[in-house]
Structure formats: C-alpha cells, structure tokens
N, C-alpha and C positions, 0 to 999 in steps of 0.2 A: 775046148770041146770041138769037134769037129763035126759040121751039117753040113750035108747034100744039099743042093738046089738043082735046079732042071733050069736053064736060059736057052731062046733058040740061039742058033747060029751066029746071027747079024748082030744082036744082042750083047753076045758072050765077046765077038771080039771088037766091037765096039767099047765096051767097056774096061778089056786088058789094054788098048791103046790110051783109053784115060789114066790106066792106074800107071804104065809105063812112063807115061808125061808126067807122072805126079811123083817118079820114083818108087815106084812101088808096087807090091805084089798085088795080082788078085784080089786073095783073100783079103790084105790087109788093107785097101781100099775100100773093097764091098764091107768090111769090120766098122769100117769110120762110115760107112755110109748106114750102118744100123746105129753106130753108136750115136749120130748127130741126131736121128730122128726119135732115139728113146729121150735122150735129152731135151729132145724138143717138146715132146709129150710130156715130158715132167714140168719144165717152164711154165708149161701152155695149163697143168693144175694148179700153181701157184698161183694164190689168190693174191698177195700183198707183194711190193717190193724186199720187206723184211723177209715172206719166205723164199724170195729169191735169194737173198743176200746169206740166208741158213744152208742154204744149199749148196755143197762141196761140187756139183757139175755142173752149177747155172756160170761160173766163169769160163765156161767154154762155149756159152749159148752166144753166135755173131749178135751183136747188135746194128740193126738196120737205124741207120741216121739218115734221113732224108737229105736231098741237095739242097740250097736254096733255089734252084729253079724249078726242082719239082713242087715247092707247096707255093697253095694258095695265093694270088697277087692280089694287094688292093685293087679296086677299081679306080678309074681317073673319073673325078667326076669333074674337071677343070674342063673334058673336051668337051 
C-alpha cells in the first residue's frame, strides 16, 4: 500500500542519511520504524509472559537487559 507523508526539509534528509547507513531505502526504513512501534504497542497490551510467548511478533520486540553498572549498588555499611 502506498501513503503520503509531509517531512520538512532537515527532517527528510536527515533520515535518508540514516536509512543509507542502515542500507536501505526510505521507505523501507521509515516501514521498520512503524513496524517496531506497532509491535511495541502490542507487547506493551500483553498482560502475562504467556501472551507474549502467543505471540508470532513479540520475538522481534528488543529486549532491554540492564548493565551491571547501571542497577542498584549495595550500600557499604563497613565505612
């Protein structure tokens, strides 16, 4: 299906520079960049891990793993 969109200027070629970097068309960048966020919104209903695990697009949802330096530190209570 083919849709119109309106981008300004800076916009428009700011983001053919990304989809070039990524190999790829326009279109089919700006495509994966609706496709990640419909998927997102689908995840983001899923109530239980089981409906994630029902679900034929939740294996393409990133999963964000934290670093060990980003969580939480004991405190020292020795000092």
């Amino acid at each position: 299906m083919n849709v119109t969109i309106t981008l300004d200027d800076e916009l428009c070629r700011e983001a053919r520079h990304r989809a070039v970097d990524e190999g790829k068309s326009l279109s089919s960048w700006l495509a994966g960049l609706v496709r990640k966020e419909v998927r997102k919104a689908s995840a983001a209903e899923a109530t239980t891990l089981l409906d994630l695990l029902r679900d034929d697009a939740a294996g393409e949802i990133p999963l964000e793993i934290p670093e060990l330096k980003d969580l939480p530190q004991p405190a020292n209570l020795d000092a």
